[in-house]
C-alpha positions, 0 to 999 in steps of 0.5 A: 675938338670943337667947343660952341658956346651958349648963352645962359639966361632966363629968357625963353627964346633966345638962352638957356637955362637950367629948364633944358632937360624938360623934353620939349619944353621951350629951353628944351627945343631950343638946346636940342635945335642949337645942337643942329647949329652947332654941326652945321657950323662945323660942316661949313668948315669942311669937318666929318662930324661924330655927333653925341649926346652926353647920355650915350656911353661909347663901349666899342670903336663905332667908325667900322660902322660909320665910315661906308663909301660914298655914305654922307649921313649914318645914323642911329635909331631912336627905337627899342631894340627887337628881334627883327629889323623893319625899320623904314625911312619913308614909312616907319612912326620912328625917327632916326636917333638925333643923339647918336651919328656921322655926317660927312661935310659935303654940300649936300649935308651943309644945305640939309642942317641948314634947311633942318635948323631954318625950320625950327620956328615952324615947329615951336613945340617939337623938339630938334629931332622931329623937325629934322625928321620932318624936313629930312624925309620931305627934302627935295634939295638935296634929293635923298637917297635912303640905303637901309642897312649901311653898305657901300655905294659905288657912286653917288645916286642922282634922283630926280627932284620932282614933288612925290605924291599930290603934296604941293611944296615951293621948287627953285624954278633951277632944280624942278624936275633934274636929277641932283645927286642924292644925299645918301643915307643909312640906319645903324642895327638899333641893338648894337646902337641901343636906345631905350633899353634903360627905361622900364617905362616906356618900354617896359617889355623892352628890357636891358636883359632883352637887348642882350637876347637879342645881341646874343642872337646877332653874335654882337654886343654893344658899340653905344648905349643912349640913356634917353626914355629916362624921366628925372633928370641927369641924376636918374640917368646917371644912376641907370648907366651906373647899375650897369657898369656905363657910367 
C-alpha cells in the first residue's frame, strides 16, 4: 500500500488544511488536484491503480468490472443513476467520476496524469475532476479512444493525432498527423457504480429507493456507493452512509 504525504499548513497554494472539504475552494483544488500527483507518481513506478475517494463504500468485488483487455482507463460517472444509460464521452455535460476507477500503468496513462496535473494552474477555480475532464476529452497525445460500455479489446486502436474540428491547439511537429496508439477507455453502469443517490438536494428526484428500482430492473446490486452531492462535511456524510448500513 502506497502512503503520499501532504504538507499541512495555512497557506493556501501550496499546503493543506483543514478547509479542503469546502467544494472548490483554493485548499479544496489543491487536495483534490495532488490526488492526480499521487496516482501519476505511482504509475511512473509501473503500478495498476485502483483509485477512491474515502467517501465510497466498496460492497462487492469491482475487479470483474475493472479488468478488460487492453483496457487502459475504467472509470466511473459522476451522475445520478437512471433508467437508460445515454451517457457520451465526447457530448454529454457530465464527467467521469474522478473519485471512483482503474488505470493500467502504460505510457500513454503516465503522460495523460502528467498532462491532467500540469494543467491545474490553468483552471485555478476548478476542481481536479473537471481539469482532467477537460484535458482527457481535448488529448491528442495520447489520442484517446472512447469504448462506451467496457468490453474487451482485441488490439489496441491507433488514431490519427490530427486537431478535431477548427480548434487550434500546439502539436509536436514529431506526432502532427500520425497514428498513435489510442489510450483506450470505458464507463462503468453508473447504477452498479452510484454517485449521488444519498443526497435529496441536488437530486431530489433521484433517491436512494430509486437506485435500487433501477438496479431491480438491471438484476444487479451495488458494487460502490460515492457519498458525494453531500453538504456538511464528513460528519453529514458519515451519517448518510450510516442510515443505510455503509458506514
Amino acid at each position: 500500500m502506497h502512503a503520499y504525504y501532504m504538507a499541512a499548513g495555512s497557506d493556501n497554494t501550496t499546503t493543506v488544511t483543514g478547509d479542503s472539504t469546502t467544494f472548490r475552494s483554493k485548499q479544496f483544488n489543491l487536495i483534490t488536484a495532488r490526488k492526480k500527483e499521487a496516482v501519476h507518481d505511482i504509475l511512473a513506478l509501473g503500478y495498476d491503480v485502483l483509485f477512491s475517494d474515502t467517501d465510497v463504500a466498496i460492497l462487492r468485488d469491482p475487479m470483474p468490472y475493472l479488468l478488460w483487455k487492453n483496457v487502459d482507463y475504467v472509470h466511473s460517472l459522476n451522475a445520478v443513476c437512471t433508467k437508460k444509460e445515454t451517457w457520451d464521452f465526447r457530448q454529454s455535460k457530465e464527467e467521469g467520476n474522478t473519485g471512483l476507477y482503474f488505470v493500467r500503468s502504460n505510457n500513454r496513462t503516465i503522460k495523460m496524469w502528467a498532462d491532467a496535473f500540469a494543467a491545474v494552474p490553468k483552471y485555478p477555480g476548478l476542481d481536479d475532476q473537471a481539469v482532467f475532464w477537460r484535458v482527457i476529452r481535448r488529448s491528442i497525445d495520447p489520442p484517446v479512444h472512447p469504448l462506451g460500455k467496457c468490453h474487451d479489446v482485441d488490439s489496441i486502436p491507433k488514431i490519427s493525432t490530427t486537431l478535431p474540428g477548427k480548434g487550434k491547439r500546439s502539436i509536436s511537429a514529431s506526432i502532427k498527423g500520425k497514428k498513435a496508439d489510442a489510450l483506450v477507455t470505458c464507463v462503468l453502469d453508473s447504477c452498479v457504480f452510484s454517485s449521488g443517490m444519498l443526497s435529496r438536494l441536488y437530486v431530489p428526484e433521484y433517491t436512494y429507493e430509486v437506485l435500487m428500482e433501477n438496479l431491480a430492473s438491471r438484476n444487479e446490486s451495488i458494487v460502490t456507493l460515492h457519498a458525494n452531492y453531500l453538504k456538511g462535511g464528513n460528519n453529514n456524510k458519515m451519517a448518510r452512509m450510516a442510515d443505510h448500513g455503509f458506514w
